[in-house]
DRENKOLSE-616507 format. One record per residue: x, y, z of N, C-alpha, C in turn. Coordinates in Angstrom, 1 decimal. Each point is the difference from the previous one (the first is absolute). Example, Ala and Ser with C-alpha at 12.3 -4.5 7.8 and 13.67 -1.06 7.14 Angstrom:
+--------+--------+--------+--------+--------+--------+--------+--------+--------+
:   n_xx :   n_yy :   n_zz :  ca_xx :  ca_yy :  ca_zz :   c_xx :   c_yy :   c_zz :
+--------+--------+--------+--------+--------+--------+--------+--------+--------+
:   13.2 :   -5.7 :    7.8 :   -0.9 :    1.2 :    0.0 :    0.9 :    1.2 :    0.0 :
:   -0.4 :    1.1 :   -0.7 :    0.9 :    1.1 :    0.0 :   -0.8 :    1.1 :    0.8 :
+--------+--------+--------+--------+--------+--------+--------+--------+--------+
//
This chain:
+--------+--------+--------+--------+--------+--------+--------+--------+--------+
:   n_xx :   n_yy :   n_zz :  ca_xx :  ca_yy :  ca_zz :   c_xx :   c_yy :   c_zz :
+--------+--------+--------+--------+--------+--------+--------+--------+--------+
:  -14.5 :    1.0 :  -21.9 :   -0.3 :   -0.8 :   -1.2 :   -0.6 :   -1.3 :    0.5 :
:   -1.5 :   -0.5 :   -0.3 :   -0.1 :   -1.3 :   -0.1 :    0.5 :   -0.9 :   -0.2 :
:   -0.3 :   -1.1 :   -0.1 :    0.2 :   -1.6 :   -0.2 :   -0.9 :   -0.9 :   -0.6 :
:    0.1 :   -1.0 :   -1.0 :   -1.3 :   -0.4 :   -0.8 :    0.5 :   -1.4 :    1.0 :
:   -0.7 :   -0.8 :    0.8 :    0.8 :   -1.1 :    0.7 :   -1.0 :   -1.3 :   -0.9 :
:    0.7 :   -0.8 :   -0.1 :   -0.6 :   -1.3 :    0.1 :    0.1 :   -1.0 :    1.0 :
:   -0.9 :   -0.2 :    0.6 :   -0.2 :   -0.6 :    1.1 :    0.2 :   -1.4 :    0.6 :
:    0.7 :   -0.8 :    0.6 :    0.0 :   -1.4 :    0.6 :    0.4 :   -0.1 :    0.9 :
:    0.1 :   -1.0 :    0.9 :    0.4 :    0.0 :    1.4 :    1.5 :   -0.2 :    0.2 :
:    0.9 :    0.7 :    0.2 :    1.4 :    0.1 :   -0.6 :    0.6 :    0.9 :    1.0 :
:    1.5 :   -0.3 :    0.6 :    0.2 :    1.1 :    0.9 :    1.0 :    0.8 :   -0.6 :
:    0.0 :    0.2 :   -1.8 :    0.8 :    0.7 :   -0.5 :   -0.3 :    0.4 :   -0.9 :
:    0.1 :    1.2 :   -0.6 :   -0.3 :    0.6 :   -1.6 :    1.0 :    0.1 :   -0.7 :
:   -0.1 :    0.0 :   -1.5 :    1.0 :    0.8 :   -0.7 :   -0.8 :    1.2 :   -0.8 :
:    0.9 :    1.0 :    0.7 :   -0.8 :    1.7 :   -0.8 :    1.1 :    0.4 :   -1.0 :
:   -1.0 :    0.3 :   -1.1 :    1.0 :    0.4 :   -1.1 :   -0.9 :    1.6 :    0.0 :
:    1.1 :    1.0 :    0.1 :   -0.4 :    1.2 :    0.3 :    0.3 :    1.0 :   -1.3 :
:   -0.9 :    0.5 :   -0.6 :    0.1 :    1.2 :   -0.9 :    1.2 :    0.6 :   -0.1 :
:    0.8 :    0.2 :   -1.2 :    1.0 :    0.8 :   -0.4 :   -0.4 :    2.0 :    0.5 :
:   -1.4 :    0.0 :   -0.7 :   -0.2 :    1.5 :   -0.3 :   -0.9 :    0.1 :    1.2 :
:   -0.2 :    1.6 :    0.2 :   -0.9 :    0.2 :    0.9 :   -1.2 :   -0.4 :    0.0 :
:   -0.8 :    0.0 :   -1.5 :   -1.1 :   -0.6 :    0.0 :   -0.1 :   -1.9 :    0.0 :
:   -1.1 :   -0.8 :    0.4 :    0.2 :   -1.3 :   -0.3 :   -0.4 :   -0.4 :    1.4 :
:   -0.2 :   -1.2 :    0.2 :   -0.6 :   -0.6 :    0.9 :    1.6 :   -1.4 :    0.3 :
:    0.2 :    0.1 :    1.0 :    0.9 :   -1.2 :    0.0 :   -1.1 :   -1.2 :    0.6 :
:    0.8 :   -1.6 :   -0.3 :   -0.8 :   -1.5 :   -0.4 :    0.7 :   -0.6 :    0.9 :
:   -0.8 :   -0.5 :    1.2 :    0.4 :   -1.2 :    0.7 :   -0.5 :   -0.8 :    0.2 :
:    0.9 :   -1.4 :   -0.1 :   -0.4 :   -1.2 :   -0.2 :    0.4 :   -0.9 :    1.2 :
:   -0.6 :   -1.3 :    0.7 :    0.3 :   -0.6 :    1.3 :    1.0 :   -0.5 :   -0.7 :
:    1.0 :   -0.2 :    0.7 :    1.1 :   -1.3 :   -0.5 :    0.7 :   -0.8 :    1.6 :
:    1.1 :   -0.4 :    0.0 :    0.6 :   -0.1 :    1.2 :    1.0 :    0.7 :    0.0 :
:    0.7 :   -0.3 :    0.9 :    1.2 :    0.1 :    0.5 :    1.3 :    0.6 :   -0.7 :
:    0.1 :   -0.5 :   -0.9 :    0.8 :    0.0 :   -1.5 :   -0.4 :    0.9 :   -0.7 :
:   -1.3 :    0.4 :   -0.5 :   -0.8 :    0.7 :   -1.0 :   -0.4 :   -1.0 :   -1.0 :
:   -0.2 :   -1.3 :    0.4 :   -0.6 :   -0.6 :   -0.9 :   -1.5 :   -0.5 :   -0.3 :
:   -0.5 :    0.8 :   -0.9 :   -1.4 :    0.1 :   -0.1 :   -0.4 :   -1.7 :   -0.6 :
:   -1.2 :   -0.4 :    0.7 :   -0.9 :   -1.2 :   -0.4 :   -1.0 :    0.3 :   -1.5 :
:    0.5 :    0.0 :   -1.1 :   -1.0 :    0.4 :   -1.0 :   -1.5 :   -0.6 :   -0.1 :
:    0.0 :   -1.1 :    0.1 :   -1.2 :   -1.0 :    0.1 :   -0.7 :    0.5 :    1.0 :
:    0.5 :    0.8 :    1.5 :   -0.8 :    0.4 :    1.0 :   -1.0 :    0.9 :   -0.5 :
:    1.0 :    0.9 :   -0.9 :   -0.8 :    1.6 :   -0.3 :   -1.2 :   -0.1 :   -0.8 :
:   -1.1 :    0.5 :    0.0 :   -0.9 :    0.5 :   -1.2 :    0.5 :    0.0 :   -1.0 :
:   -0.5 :    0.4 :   -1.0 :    0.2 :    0.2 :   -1.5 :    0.5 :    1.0 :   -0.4 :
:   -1.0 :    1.3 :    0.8 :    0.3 :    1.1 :   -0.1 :    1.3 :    0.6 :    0.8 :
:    0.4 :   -0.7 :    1.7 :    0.7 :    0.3 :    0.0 :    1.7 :   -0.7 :   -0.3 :
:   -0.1 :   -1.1 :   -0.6 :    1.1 :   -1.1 :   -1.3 :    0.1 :    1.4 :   -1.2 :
:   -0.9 :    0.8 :   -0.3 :    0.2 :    0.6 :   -1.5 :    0.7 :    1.4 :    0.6 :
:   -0.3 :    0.6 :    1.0 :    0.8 :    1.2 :    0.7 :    1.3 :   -0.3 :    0.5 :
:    0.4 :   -1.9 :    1.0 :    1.2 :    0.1 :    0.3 :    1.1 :    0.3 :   -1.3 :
:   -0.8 :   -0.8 :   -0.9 :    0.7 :   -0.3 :   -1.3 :    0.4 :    1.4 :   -0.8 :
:   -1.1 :    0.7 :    0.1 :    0.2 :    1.3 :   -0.7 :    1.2 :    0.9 :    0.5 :
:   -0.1 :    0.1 :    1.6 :    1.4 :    0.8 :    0.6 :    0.9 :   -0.5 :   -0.2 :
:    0.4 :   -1.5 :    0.2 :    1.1 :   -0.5 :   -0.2 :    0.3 :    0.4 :   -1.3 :
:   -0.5 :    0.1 :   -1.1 :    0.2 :    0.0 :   -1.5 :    0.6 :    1.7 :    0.3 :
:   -0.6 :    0.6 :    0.5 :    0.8 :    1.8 :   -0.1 :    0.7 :    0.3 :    1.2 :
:    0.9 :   -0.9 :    1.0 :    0.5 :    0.6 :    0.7 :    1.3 :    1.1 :   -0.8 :
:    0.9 :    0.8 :    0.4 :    0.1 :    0.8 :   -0.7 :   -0.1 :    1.2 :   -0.9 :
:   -1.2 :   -0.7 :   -0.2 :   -1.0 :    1.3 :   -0.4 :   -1.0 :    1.1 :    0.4 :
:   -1.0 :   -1.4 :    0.3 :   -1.2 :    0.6 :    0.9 :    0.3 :    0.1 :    1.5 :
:    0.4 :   -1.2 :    0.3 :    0.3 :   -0.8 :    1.4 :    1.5 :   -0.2 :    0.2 :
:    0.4 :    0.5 :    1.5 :    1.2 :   -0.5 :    0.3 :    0.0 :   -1.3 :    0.3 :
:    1.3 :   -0.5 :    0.8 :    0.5 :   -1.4 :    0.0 :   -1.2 :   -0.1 :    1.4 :
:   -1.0 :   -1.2 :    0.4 :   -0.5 :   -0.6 :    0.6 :    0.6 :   -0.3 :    1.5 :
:   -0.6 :    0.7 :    0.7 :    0.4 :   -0.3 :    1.8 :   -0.7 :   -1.0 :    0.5 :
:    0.5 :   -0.5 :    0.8 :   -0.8 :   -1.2 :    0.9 :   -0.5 :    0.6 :    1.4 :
:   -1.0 :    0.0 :    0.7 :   -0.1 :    0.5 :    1.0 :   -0.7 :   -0.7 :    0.9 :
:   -0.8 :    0.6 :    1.6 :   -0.8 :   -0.7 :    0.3 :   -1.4 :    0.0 :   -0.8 :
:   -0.8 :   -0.7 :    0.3 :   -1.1 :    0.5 :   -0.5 :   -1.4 :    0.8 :    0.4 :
:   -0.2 :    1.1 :   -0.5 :   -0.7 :    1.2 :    0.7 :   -1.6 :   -0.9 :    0.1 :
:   -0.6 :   -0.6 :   -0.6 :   -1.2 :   -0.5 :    0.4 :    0.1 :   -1.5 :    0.5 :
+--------+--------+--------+--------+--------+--------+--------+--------+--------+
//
């Protein structure tokens, strides 16, 4: 399964990964913590963190912090 990434120079993501088999899981740079810079991100990608966060549970499980793959 893919990854939709939003991109910044960050040595950490948070991936919020699809509940169901279909779906694209969303990762966002954050640090250390999982704390995303909103101001940093695009618009587009501000309206996607916002959207997973809004359906964890549903769509998306609970958000991992990791290193970051790009």
């Amino acid at each position: 399964m893919g990854a939709l990434q939003h991109h910044t120079s960050a040595g950490f993501e948070l991936r919020f990964d699809p509940l169901g088999k279909s779906g694209q899981a969303l990762c966002f740079p954050c640090d250390a913590h999982g704390k995303v810079d909103l101001n940093a991100l695009s618009e587009r990608a501000r309206c996607d963190y916002l959207f997973a966060r809004a359906l964890i549970g549903r769509d998306f499980g609970r958000p991992a912090v990791g290193p970051s793959a790009g």
